[in-house]
N, C-alpha and C positions, 0 to 999 in steps of 0.2 A: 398364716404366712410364715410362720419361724418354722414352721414341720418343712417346708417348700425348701425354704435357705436352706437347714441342715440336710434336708434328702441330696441337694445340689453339691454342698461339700464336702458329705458321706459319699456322693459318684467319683466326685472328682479325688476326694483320696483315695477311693479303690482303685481308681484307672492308673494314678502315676503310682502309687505304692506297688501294684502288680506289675506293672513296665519297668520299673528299674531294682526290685526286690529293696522298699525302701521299707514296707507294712503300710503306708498310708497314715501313719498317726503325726508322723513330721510336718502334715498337711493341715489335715483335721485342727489339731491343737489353736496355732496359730490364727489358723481362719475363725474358728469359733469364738476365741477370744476378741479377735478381733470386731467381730460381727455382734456379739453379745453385749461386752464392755464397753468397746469405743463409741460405737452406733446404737447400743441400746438395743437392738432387735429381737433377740430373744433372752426370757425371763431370767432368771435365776442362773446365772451363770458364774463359776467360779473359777478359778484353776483348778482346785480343785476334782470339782465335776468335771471339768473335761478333761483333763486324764482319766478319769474312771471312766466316762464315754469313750474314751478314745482306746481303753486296752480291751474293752468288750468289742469293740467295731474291730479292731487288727483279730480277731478269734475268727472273725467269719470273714478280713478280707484273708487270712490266711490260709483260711480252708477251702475257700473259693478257687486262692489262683492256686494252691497248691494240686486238686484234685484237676484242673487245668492244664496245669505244668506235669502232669504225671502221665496225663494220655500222650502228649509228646516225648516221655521219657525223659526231659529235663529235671527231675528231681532227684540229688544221691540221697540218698535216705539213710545211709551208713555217716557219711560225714558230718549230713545236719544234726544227729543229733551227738556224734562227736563234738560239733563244734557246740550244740545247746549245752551240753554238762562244763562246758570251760564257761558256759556265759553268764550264770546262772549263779555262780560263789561271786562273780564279779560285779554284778550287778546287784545283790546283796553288801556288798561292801562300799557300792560307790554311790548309793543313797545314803548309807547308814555318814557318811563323809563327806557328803553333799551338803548335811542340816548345820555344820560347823565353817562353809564357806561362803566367798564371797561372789557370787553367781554370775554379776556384772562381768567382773575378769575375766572368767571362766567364758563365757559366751563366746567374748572376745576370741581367747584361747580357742575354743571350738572352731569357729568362726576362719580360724587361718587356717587349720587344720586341715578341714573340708575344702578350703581352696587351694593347700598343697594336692591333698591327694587328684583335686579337677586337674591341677596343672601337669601331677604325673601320669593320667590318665591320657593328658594330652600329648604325652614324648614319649607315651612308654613302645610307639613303635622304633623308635631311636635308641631306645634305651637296652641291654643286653639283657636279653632272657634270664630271670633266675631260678636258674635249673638245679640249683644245691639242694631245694627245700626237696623239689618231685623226685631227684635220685635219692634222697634218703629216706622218702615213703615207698610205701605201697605205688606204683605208678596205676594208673585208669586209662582207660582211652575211651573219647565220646567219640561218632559222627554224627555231625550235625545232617537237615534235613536237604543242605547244598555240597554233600558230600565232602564234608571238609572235616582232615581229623585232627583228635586236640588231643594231647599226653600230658596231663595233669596228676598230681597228687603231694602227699606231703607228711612228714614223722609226726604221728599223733601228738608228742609231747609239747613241740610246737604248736601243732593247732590249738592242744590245751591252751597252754601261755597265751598265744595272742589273743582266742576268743573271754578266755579271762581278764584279761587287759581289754578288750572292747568291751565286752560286758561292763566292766569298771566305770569305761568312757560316758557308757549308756548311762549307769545309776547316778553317775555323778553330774554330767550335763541334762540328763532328764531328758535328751534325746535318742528315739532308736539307735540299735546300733548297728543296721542295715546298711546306714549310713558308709560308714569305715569297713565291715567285715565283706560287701560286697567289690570294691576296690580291691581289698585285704587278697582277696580270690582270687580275681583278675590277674595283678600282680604280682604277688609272691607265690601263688600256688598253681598259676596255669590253667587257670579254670578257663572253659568256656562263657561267655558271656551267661549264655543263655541256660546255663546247668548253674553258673552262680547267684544269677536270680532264683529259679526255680527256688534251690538249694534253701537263699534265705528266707522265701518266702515261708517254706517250709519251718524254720526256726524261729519268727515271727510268729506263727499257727501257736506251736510249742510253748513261747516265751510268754505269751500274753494268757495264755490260760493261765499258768502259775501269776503274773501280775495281777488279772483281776483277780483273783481269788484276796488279794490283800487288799484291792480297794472293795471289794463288794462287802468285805468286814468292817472296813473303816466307815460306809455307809455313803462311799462317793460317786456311786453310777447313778446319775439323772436317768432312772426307767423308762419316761415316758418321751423323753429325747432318743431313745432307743429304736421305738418305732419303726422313725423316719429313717436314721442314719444306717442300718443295720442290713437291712435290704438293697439300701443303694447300696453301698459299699461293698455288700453281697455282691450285685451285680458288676459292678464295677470293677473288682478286682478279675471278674472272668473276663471281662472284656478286655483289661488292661495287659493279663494273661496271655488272651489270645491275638493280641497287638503285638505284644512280643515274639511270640512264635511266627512270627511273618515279619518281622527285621531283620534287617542283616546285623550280623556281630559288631561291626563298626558301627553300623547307626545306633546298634544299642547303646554302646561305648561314649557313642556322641550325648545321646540325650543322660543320660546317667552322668557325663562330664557337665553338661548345662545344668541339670538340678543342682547335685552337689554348688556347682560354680553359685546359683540363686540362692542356696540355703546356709551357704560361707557367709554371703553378704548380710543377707537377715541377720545370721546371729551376731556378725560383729557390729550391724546397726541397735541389736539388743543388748550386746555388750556395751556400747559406746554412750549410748541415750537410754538403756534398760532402765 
């Protein structure tokens, strides 16, 4: 019965982790916990182990929608991993500064965070282009597959700093940083919807090979919980992939404002009762 439940929340994090370039672990985490601890359903459950379940699952939902995301042309493959080397020192630093805080607040912190960026995701057709960052990079031009074009881009030093400052956000709230860095795109960089999921999925792929490699030393992947989650989530992230690619940019925007908006809530109910 417990292989069923995690195949189930191993699906379901691939499907919304690939739809909105979140990795599926924001998903995962939570539900298992929830499922294992609260309800008792399955064995041996720690936090622990589900982080280290949960950065082996993001390796293959990453590789999944990414190889998905690239038959549509949706993946810059020069940015992501511009933006993985800014994530990478920061995420390094904001675990190592994570074990000296107090997690409660911080949730909290997070928590608004995530419901600012839902709410500027909600005006940002109101709001003025910001076009400083794309005139001082390199500019891009995508078309999407309803012939619509996008002129995005941005000064690497920038992208360094902010993905280093999200990576930070990552190590230290212990949550992806899909979260923020997909927004991050939309926003300040002009990305297309659908190239900045690609995109992070793609950094997600990248990011979580170097994480497990620290939990699988530490001895926190539950193997045989692997199994189940691994394939679904496999599956699930090309599905959620290929869900994507048949949205329109606005509806992606929409459902990526509703997650976010769901996951504000969460953490400030973890912050508040955590």
């Amino acid at each position: 019965m417990e292989y069923v439940i995690l195949a189930l929340i191993g699906l379901s994090a691939g499907i919304v982790g690939a739809l909105v370039g979140l990795g599926g672990g924001i998903i995962l985490v939570p539900a298992t916990l929830f499922v294992g601890i609260n309800l008792g359903w399955i064995d041996g459950i720690t936090p622990q182990t589900v982080v280290g379940l949960s950065v082996v699952m993001m390796i293959f939902t990453g590789l999944g929608s990414t190889l998905t995301f690239m038959k549509s042309k949706t993946v810059d493959f020069r940015s992501g991993l511009i933006f993985f080397a800014g994530s990478i020192p920061g995420t390094l630093l904001g675990a190592f500064v994570n074990k000296g805080l107090d997690l409660p607040s911080f949730n909290l912190y997070f928590g608004i965070l995530l419901i600012l960026l839902s709410t500027l995701l909600l005006v940002r057709d109101y709001l003025k282009p910001v076009r400083w960052f794309v005139d001082r990079g390199k500019p891009r031009v995508f078309v999407d597959n309803k012939g619509e074009t996008y002129t995005y881009g941005y000064p690497v030093w920038f992208a360094l700093l902010l993905t280093f400052t999200v990576g930070f956000a990552s190590g230290l709230f212990g949550i992806g940083g899909g979260s923020i860095i997909v927004p991050a795109m939309i926003l300040l960089f002009l990305f297309p919807p659908h190239v900045a999921v690609g995109t992070s999925m793609f950094m997600v792929f990248l990011s979580a090979i170097v994480n497990s490699v620290t939990h699988i030393s530490l001895g926190n992947v539950p193997w045989l919980y692997t199994i189940p989650v691994v394939p679904a989530a496999y599956f699930g992230a090309k599905l959620g992939a290929k869900l994507n690619q048949k949205m329109k940019s606005e509806t992606l925007v929409l459902a990526l404002r509703i997650i976010l908006l769901l996951l504000g809530i969460r953490s400030i109910i973890d912050g508040i009762w955590g």
